[in-house]
C-alpha positions as CSV (number, residue, x, y, z in Angstrom):
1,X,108.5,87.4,110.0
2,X,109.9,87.0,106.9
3,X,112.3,90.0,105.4
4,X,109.7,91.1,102.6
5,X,107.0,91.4,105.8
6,X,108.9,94.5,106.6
7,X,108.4,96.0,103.1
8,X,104.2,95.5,103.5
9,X,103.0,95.1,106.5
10,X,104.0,98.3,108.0
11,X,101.8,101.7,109.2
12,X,102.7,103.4,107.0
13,X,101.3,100.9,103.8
14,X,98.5,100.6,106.3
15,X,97.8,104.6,106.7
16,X,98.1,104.9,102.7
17,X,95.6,101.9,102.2
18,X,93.4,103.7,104.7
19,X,94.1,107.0,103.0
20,X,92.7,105.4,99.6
21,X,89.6,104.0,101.8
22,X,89.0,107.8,103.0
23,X,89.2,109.5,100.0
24,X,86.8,106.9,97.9
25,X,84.2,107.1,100.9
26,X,84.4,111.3,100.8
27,X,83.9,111.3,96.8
28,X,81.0,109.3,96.8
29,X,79.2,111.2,99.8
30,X,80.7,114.7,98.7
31,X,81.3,114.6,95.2
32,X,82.4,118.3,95.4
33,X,85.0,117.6,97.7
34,X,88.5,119.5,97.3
35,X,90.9,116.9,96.0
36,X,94.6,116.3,96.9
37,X,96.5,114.1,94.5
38,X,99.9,114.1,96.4
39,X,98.3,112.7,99.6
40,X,98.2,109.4,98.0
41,X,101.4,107.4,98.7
42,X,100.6,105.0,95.8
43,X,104.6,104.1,95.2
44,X,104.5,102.4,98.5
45,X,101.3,100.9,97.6
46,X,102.7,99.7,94.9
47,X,105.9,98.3,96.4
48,X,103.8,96.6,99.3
49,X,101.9,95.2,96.8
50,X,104.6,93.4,94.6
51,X,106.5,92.3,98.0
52,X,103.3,91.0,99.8
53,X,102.8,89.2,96.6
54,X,106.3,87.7,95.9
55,X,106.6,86.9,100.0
56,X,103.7,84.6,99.0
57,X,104.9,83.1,96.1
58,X,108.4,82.9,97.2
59,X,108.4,78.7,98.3
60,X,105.5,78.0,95.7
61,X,105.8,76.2,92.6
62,X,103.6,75.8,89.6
63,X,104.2,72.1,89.9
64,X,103.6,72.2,92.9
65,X,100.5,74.3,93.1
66,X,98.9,72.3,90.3
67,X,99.6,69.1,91.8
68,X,98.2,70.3,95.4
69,X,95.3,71.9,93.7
70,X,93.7,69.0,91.7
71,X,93.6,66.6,94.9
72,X,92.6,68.9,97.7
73,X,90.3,71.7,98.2
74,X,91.2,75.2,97.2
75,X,91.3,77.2,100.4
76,X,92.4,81.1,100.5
77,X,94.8,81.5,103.2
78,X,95.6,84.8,105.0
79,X,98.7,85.4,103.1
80,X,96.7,85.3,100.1
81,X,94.2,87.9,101.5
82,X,96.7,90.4,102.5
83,X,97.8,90.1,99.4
84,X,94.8,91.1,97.3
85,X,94.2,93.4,99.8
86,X,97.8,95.4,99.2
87,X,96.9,95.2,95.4
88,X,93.6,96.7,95.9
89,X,94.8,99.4,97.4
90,X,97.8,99.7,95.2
91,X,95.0,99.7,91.6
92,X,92.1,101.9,94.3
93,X,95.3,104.4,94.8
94,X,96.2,104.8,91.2
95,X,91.9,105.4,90.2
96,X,92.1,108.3,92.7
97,X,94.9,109.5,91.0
98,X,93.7,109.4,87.2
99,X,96.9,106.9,86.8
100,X,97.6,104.2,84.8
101,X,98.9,100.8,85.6
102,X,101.5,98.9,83.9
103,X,100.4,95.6,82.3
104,X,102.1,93.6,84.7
105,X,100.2,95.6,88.0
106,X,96.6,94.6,86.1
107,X,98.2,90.6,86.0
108,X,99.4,90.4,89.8
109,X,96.3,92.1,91.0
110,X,94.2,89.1,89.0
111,X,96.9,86.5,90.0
112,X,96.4,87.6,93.8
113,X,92.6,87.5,93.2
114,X,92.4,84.0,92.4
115,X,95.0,83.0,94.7
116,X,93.1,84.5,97.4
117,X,90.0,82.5,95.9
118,X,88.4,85.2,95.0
119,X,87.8,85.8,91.0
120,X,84.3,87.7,91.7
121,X,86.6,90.3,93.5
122,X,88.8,90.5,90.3
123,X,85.6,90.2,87.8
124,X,84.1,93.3,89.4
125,X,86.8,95.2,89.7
126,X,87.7,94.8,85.6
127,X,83.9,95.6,85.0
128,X,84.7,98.7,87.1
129,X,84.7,101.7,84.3
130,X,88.4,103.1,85.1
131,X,89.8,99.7,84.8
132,X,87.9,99.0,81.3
133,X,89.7,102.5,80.3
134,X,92.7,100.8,80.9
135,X,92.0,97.1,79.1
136,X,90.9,99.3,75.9
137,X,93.9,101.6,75.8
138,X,96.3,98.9,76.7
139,X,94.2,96.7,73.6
140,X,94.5,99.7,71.5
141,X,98.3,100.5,71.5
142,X,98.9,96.8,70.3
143,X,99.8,97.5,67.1
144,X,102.6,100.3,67.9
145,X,104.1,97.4,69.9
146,X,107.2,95.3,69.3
147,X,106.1,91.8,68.3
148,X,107.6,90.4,71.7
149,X,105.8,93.1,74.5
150,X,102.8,92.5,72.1
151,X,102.5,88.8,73.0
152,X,103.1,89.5,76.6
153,X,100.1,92.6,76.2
154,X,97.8,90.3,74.6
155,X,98.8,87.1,77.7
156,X,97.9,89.8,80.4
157,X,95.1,91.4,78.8
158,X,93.5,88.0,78.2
């Protein structure tokens, strides 16, 4: 177990991811249902999220990655899953909450998508209407930007 394992794969990431789970099930069968913004813990989401995700990349190299990639199959390992899976949770938290992500959250939740071989996962979720809110808002405060945080908007937009 390595030391970042202790950062996400814990109850208490696990009880917040369930938490999420609960409260997008009750909306859609009770749409009236009483809501309770503070019982998401979507900080801890978020922190289990960008550990699980750096645990994974920690001995990886581009180089390396690319090289491995273009003579093998590409096959999603559990690591990779865990991964999307603590960044689902993390961007499912903050749509509960009416939040916003930062630009880098909306590029490590695609980057753990197709590292977990699963881009239809990440397709679906952009389409999802919350998360196009975000792409157009994010699109639309370009120009206020500085020229440098506007070419990393438009690289993690794209």
């Amino acid at each position: 177990m390595s030391a970042l394992e202790s950062i996400f794969k814990t109850e208490l990431v696990r009880s917040a991811a369930r938490d999420v789970d609960a409260r997008i099930l009750e909306r859609e069968v009770n749409p009236t249902a009483s809501d309770d913004p503070q019982a998401i813990a979507v900080d801890e989401l978020r922190v289990a999220a960008i550990a699980s995700l750096i645990d994974y990349l920690g001995d990886k190299t581009v180089d390396g990655m690319m090289r491995n990639g273009a003579t093998s199959a590409v096959l999603a390992d559990s690591e990779a899953d865990e991964c999307l899976c603590n960044w689902q949770a993390y961007m499912n938290g903050l749509v509960e909450l009416d939040a916003r992500p930062t630009a880098d959250d909306l590029l490590f939740f695609t980057v753990a998508g197709f590292l977990a071989c699963k881009p239809h996962e990440v397709r679906h979720a952009l389409r999802r209407p919350k998360y196009r809110t975000w792409l157009d808002q994010a699109r639309e405060a370009l120009p206020k930007l500085t020229w440098i945080d506007r070419v990393r908007s438009y690289v993690t937009i794209g």
